[in-house]
C-alpha positions as CSV (number, residue, x, y, z in Angstrom):
1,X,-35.3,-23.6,-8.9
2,X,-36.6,-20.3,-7.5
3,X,-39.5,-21.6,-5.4
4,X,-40.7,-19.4,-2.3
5,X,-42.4,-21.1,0.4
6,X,-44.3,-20.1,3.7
7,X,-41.7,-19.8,6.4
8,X,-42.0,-22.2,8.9
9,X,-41.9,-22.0,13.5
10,X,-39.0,-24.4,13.8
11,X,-36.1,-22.0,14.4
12,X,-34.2,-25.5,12.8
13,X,-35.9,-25.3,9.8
14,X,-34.8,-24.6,6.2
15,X,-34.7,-20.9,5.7
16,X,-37.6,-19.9,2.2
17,X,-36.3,-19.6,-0.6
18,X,-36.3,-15.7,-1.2
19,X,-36.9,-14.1,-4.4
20,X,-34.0,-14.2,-6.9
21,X,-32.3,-10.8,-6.9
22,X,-30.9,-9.4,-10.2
23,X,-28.2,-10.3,-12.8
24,X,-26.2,-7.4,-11.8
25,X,-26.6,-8.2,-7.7
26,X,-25.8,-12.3,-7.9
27,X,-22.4,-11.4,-9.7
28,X,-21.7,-8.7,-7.2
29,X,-22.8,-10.7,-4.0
30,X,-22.3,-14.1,-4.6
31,X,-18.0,-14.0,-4.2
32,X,-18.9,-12.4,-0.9
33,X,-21.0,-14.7,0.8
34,X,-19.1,-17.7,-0.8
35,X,-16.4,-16.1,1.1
36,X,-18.9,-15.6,4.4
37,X,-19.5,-19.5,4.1
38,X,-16.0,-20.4,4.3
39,X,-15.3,-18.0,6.8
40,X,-18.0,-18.6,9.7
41,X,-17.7,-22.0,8.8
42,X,-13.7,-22.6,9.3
43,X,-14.0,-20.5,12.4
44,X,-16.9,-21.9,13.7
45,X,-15.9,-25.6,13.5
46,X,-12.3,-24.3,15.3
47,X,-14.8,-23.1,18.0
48,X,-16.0,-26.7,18.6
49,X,-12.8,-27.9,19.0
50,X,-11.7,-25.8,21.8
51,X,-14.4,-27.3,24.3
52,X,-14.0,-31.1,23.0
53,X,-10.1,-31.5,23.0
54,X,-9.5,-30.1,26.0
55,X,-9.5,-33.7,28.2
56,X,-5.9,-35.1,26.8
57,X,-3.8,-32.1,27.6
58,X,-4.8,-32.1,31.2
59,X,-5.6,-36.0,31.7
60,X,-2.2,-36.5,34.1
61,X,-3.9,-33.4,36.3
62,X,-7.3,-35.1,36.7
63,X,-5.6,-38.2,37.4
64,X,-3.6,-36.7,40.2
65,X,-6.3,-34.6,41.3
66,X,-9.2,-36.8,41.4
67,X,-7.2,-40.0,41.6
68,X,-8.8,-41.5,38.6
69,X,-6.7,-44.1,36.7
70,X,-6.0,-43.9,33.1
71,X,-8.6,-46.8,32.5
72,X,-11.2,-43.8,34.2
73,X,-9.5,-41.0,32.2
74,X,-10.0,-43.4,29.0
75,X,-13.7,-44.1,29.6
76,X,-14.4,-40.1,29.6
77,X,-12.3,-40.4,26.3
78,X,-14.2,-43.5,25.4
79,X,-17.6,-42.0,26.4
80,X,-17.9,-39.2,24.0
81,X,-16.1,-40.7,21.2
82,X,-19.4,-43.1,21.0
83,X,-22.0,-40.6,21.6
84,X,-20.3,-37.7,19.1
85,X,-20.3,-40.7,16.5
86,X,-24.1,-41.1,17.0
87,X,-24.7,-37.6,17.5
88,X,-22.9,-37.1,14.2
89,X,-25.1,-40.1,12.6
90,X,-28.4,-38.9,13.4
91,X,-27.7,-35.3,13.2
92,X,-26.4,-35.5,9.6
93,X,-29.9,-36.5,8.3
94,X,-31.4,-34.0,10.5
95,X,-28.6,-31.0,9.7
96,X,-29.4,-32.1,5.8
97,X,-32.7,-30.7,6.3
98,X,-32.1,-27.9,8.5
99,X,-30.9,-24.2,9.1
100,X,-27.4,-24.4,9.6
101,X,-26.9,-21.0,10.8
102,X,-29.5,-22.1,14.0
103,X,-28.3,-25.5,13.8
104,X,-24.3,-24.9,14.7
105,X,-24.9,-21.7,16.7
106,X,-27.1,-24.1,19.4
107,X,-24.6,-26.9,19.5
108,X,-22.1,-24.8,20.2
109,X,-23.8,-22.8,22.9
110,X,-24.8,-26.5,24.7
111,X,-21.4,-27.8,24.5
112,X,-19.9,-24.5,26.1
113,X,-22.4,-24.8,28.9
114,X,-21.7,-28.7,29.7
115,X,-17.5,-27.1,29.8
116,X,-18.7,-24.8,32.5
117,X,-20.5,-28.0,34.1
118,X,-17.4,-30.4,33.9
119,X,-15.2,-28.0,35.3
120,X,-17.4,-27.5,38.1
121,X,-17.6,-31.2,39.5
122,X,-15.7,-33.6,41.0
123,X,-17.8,-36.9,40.1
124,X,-16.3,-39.8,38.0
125,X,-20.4,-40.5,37.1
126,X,-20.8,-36.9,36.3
127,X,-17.6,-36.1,34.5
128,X,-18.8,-39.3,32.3
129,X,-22.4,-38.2,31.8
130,X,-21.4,-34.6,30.9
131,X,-18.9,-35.5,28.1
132,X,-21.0,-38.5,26.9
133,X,-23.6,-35.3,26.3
134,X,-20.5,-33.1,25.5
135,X,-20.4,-35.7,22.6
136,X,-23.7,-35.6,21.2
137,X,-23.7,-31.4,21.5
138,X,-20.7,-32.0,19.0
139,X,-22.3,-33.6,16.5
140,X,-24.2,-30.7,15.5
141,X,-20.7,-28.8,14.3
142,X,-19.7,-30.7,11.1
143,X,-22.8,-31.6,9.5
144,X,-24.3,-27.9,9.2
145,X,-20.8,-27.4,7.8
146,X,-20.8,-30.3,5.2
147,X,-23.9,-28.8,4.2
148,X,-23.3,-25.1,4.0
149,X,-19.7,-25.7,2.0
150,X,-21.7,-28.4,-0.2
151,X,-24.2,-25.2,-1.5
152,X,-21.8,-22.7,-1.9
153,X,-18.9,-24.4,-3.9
154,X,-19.4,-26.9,-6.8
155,X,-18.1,-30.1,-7.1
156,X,-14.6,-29.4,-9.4
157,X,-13.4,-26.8,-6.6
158,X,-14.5,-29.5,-4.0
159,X,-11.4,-31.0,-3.6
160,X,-9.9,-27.5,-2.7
161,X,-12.1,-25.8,-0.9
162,X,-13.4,-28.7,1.5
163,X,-9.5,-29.0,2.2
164,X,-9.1,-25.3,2.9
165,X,-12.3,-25.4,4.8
166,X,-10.9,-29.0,6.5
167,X,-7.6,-27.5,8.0
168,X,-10.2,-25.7,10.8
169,X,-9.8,-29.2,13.1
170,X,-6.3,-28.6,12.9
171,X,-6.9,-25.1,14.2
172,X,-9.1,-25.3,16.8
173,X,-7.5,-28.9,17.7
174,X,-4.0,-27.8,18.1
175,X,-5.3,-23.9,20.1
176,X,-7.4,-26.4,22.2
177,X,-4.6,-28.3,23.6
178,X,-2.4,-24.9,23.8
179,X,-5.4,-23.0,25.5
180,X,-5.8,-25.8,27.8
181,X,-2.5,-26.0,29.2
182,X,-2.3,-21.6,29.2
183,X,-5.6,-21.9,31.4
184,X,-4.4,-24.5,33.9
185,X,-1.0,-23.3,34.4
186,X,-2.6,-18.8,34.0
187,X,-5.2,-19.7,37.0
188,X,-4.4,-22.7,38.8
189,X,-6.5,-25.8,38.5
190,X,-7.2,-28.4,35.7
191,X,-10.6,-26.6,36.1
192,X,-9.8,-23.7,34.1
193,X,-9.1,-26.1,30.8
194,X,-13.2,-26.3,30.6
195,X,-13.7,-22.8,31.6
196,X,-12.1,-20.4,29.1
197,X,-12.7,-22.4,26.5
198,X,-16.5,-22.7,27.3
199,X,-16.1,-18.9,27.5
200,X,-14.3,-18.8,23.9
201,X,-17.5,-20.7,22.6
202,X,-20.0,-19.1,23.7
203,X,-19.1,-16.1,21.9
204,X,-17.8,-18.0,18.8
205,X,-21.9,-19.4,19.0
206,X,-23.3,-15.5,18.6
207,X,-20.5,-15.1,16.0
208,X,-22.1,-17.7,13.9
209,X,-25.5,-16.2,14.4
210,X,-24.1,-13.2,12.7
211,X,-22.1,-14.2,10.2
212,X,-23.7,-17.4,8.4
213,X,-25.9,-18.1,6.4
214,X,-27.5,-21.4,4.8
215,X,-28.2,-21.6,1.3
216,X,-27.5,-19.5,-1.6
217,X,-31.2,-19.8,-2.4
218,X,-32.3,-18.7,0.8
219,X,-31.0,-14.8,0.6
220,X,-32.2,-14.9,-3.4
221,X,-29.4,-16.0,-4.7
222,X,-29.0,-18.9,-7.4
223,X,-27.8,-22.3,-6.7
224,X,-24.1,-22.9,-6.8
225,X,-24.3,-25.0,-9.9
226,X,-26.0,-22.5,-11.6
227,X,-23.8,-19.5,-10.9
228,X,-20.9,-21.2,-11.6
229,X,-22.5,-23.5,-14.8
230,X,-20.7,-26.1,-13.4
231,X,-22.6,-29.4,-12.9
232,X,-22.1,-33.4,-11.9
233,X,-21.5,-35.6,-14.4
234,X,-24.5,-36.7,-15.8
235,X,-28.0,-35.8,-16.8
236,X,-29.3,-34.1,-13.7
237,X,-31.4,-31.3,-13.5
238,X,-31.3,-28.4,-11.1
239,X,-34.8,-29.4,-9.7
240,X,-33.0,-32.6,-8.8
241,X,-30.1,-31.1,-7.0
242,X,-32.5,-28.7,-5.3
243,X,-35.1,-31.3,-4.1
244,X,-34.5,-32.0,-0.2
245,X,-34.3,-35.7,-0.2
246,X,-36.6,-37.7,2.1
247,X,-35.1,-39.5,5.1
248,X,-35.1,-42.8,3.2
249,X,-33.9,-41.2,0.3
250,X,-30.9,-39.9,2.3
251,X,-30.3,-43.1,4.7
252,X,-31.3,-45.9,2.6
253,X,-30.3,-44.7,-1.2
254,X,-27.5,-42.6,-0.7
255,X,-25.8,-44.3,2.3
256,X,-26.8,-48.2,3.0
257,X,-27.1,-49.0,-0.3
258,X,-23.7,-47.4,-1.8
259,X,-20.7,-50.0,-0.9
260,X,-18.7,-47.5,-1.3
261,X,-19.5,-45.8,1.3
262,X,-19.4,-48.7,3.1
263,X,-15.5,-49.5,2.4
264,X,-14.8,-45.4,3.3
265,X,-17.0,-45.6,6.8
266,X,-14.5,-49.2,7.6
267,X,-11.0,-47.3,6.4
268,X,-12.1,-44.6,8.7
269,X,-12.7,-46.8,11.4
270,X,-9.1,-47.3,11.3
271,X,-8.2,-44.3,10.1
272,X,-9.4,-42.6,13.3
273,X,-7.7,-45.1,15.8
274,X,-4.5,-43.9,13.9
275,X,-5.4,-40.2,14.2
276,X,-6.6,-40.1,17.9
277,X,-4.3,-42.5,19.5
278,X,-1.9,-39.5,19.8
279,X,-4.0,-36.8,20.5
280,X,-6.1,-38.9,23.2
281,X,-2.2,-40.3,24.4
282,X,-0.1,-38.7,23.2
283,X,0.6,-36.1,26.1
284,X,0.4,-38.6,28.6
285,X,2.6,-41.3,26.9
286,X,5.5,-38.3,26.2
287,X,4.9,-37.2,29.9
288,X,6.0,-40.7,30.8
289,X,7.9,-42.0,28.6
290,X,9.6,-39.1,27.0
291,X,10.6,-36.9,29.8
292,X,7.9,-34.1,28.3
293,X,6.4,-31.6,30.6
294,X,2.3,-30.0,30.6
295,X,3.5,-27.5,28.0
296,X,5.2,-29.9,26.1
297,X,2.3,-31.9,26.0
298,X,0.4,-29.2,24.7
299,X,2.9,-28.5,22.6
300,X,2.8,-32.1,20.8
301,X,-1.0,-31.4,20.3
302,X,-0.3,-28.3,18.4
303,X,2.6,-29.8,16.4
304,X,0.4,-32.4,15.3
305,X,-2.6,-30.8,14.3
306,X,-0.6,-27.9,12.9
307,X,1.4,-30.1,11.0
308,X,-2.2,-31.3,8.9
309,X,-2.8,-27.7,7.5
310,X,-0.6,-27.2,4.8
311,X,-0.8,-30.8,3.9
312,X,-4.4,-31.1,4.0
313,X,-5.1,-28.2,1.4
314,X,-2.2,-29.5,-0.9
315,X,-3.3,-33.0,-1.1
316,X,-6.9,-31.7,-1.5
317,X,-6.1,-29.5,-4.6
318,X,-3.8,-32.6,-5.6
319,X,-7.0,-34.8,-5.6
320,X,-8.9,-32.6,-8.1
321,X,-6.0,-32.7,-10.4
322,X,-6.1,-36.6,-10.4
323,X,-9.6,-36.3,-11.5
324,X,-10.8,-36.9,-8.2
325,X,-9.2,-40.1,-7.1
326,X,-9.5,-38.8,-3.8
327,X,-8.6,-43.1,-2.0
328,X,-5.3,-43.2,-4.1
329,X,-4.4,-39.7,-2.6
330,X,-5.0,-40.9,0.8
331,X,-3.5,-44.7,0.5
332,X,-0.3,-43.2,-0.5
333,X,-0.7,-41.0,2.5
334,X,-1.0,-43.9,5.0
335,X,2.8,-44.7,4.5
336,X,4.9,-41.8,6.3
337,X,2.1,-42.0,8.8
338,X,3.2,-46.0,9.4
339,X,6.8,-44.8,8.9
340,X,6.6,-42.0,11.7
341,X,5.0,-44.0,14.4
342,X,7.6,-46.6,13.8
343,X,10.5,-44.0,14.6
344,X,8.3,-43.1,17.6
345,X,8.4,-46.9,19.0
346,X,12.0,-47.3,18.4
347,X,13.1,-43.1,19.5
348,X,14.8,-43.3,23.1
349,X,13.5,-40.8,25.6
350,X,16.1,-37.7,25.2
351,X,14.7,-37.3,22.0
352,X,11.9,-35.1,22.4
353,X,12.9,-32.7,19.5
354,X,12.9,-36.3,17.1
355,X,9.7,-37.3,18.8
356,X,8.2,-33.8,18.2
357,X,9.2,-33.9,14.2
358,X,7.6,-37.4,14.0
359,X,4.0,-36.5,15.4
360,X,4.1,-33.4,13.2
361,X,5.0,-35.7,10.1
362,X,1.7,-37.8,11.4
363,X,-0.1,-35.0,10.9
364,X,1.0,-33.8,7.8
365,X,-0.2,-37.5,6.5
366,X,-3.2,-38.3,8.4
367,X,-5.0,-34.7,8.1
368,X,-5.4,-35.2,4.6
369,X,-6.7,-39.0,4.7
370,X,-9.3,-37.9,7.0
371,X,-10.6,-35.2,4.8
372,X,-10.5,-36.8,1.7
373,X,-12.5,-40.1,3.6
374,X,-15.0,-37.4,3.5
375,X,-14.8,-35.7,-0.2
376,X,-14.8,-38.8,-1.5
377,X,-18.2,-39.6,0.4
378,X,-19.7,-36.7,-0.6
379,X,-18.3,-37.7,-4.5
380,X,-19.8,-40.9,-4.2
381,X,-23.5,-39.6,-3.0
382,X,-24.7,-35.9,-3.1
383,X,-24.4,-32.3,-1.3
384,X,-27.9,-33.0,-0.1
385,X,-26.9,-36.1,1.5
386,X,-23.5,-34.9,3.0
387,X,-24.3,-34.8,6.2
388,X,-26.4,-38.3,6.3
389,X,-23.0,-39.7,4.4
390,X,-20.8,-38.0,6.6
391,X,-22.7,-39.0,9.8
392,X,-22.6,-42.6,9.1
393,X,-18.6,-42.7,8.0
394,X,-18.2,-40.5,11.1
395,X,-19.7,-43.1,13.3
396,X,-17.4,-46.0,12.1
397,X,-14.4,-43.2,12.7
398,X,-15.5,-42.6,16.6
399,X,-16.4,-46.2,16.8
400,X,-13.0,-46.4,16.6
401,X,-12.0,-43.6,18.8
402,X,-13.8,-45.0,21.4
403,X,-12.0,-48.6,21.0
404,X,-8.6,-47.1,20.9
405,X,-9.3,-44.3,24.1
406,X,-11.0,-47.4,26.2
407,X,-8.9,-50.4,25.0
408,X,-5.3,-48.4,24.5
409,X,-6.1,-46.9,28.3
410,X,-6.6,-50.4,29.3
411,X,-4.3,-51.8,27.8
412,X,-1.2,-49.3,29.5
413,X,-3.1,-50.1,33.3
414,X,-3.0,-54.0,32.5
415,X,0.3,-54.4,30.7
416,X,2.2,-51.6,33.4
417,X,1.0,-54.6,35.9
418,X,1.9,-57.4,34.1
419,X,5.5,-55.8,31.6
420,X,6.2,-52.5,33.4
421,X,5.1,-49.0,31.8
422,X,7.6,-49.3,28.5
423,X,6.9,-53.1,27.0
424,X,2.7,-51.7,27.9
425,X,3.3,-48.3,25.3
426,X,5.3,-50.4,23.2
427,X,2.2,-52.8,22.7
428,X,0.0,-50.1,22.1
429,X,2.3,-48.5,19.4
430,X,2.2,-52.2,17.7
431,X,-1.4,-51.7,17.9
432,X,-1.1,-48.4,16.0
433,X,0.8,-49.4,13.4
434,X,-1.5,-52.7,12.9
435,X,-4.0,-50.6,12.7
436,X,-2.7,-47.9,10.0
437,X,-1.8,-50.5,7.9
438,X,-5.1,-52.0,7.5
439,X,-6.6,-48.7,6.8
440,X,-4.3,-48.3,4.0
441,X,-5.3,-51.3,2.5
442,X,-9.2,-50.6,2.9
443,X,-8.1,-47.2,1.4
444,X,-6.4,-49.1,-1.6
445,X,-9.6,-50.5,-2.7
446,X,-11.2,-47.1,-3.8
447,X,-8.0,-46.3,-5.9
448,X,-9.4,-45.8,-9.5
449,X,-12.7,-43.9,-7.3
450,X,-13.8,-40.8,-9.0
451,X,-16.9,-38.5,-8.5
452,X,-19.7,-40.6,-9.6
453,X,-20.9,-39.9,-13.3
């Protein structure tokens, strides 16, 4: 549908549609701003990562530093878990309906500023109001990027491209616990973990301002569907996939009322408490059990979220060729991930190099189950409603960040007491395991899922 409209103040708004350009120009620029999309996107998400990750490499600093316990270090952890899961919730519906070039570039520019802020106090209070806000800045990076990727590449290349585009929170993950442990040991001070990253962002949020752009429609181009005469199943018309769905369209019709989306917000739950129990405590619990150093620590970050990028494009491409079945791909991926944090629990210290290959082998496994949790929303409702569908699955998956950061944190403080510092990690590695097991379960229930007809 080429329909121009009056453009509007909100610097969040929609950009017009523009006037369709010719034939001869949509075949010549259409491969290059697909390739834009991808581009600012991948790099900008990676951006976001830098200034939220930063916490777990240095937590042993703060704690010697500040003299915070890990209970304290786990309610920062805790605290922004919550708040980016609501952030993400509420800013899906409103990132469906807005600019995403605006949109990301802003968020990115807060949550730099709140690094510089961190890094510049002292306070328990303040450290846990800054990265509660830290939080809710960061849920305005994935859904403006659910939303641009949804636009520019149809559904049968989802599978693909979304993976490609996925392996950026491996990126900017595994740099942000790399850069954070450069910075401290570069300039001195657990400080500097906040401030060159926040530096990093703040030029990665002019980048975006530069380089992306919203919709195909809104630089007069056609929609995706179109250009590529490659639509959903079914008899929908392009008006329909055009039409900017209402806020109860997208919160009540396309996410409360699907179960399926449902069952993929409650394996995420799990899902997450299995992805961030390492990267939230994994430096500290190889620091202290495991004989590991800072840089080791850092290093275990990067080995695990490197360890998702190959993985998380293969299993992506391999979940179009199954037609789709995006919760068999991702069940079957649940058992290495069960099988490498058993040969963590049972690994003497000594073993670092052993300890190393099994967190990499976690992320080869869980990388992909997060990202296909997410295709296999966006199969089940629509790319006008990704970032509504998203938001809400996101929120069960931080819901349970924030119970592993707070209750695994606990749980090492009370059990040190009570068992001494092994039997407490050993508990929480039962916990994990409980915990991926259940998710592969949840995820077994969506096995004969495909994009809905």
């Amino acid at each position: 549908m080429n329909t121009i409209s009056e453009p509007k103040r909100n610097i969040f708004a929609p950009p017009a549609h523009q006037p369709r350009l010719s034939e001869a120009d949509v075949q010549r620029l259409y491969p290059w701003y697909r390739w834009r999309a991808l581009e600012a996107t991948f790099l900008g998400y990676a951006f976001y990562y830098l200034v939220r990750n930063n916490v777990a490499t240095v937590a042993k600093e703060i704690e010697e530093s500040l003299g915070y316990s890990k209970s304290m270090i786990g309610d920062i952890l805790a605290v922004t878990a919550i708040s980016y899961g609501l952030s993400k919730f509420l800013m899906g519906s409103v990132s469906d309906r807005s600019n995403a070039r605006t949109f990301m570039a802003v968020g990115l520019l807060i949550t730099a500023g709140i690094n510089f802020a961190f890094g510049a106090t002292t306070d328990y209070y303040t450290h846990l109001l800054l990265w509660a806000a830290n939080g809710f800045a960061q849920g305005m990076g994935w859904p403006p990027c659910g939303r641009v990727m949804g636009h520019w590449f149809s559904e049968s290349e989802r599978g693909l491209t979304f993976s490609i585009w996925n392996t950026s929170h491996n990126v900017g993950g595994g740099l942000a616990g790399v850069t954070a442990a450069w910075a401290v040991t570069r300039y001195g001070g657990w400080q500097y973990a906040f401030y060159v990253p926040g530096v990093i962002a703040m030029f990665g949020a002019f980048y975006l301002l530069w380089r992306l752009r919203d919709t195909p429609q809104s630089i007069g181009l056609p929609p995706i569907e179109e250009y590529r005469n490659d639509y959903p199943p079914g008899d929908v018309s392009t008006e329909d996939l055009e039409r900017e769905l209402s806020f109860r369209e997208l919160f009540v019709d396309k996410v409360l009322k699907n179960r399926l989306v449902w069952l993929l917000a409650f394996a995420n739950f799990f899902a997450y408490i299995t992805r961030y129990s390492m990267l939230d405590w994994g430096p500290t619990y190889l620091r202290e059990m495991k004989d590991a150093s800072l840089n080791d620590g850092g290093l275990a970050i990067l080995a695990l979220e490197f360890g998702g990028i190959p993985s998380t494009i293969f299993f992506g491409w391999l979940s179009d060729r199954a037609g789709g079945r995006r919760g068999m791909v991702a069940a079957l991926c649940m058992i290495p991930i069960f099988l490498a944090f058993t040969g963590i629990l049972f690994t003497p210290s000594g073993y670092l190099w052993f300890d190393m290959l099994m967190l990499v082998t976690i992320g080869f496994f869980v990388y992909p189950v997060i990202n296909l949790i997410v295709i296999a929303a966006l199969d089940v409702a629509s790319k006008k409603a990704i970032g509504t569908a998203a938001g809400f699955i996101g929120l069960f998956g931080y819901i349970g960040r924030t119970v592993q950061a707070k209750g695994f944190g606990s749980m090492v403080d009370h059990f040190t007491k009570e068992l001494g510092a092994a039997a407490a990690w050993n508990i929480v590695l039962y916990s994990i395991l409980a915990c991926a097991a259940i998710a592969g379960f949840l995820l077994a229930l969506t096995w004969q899922t495909r994009p809905r007809a």
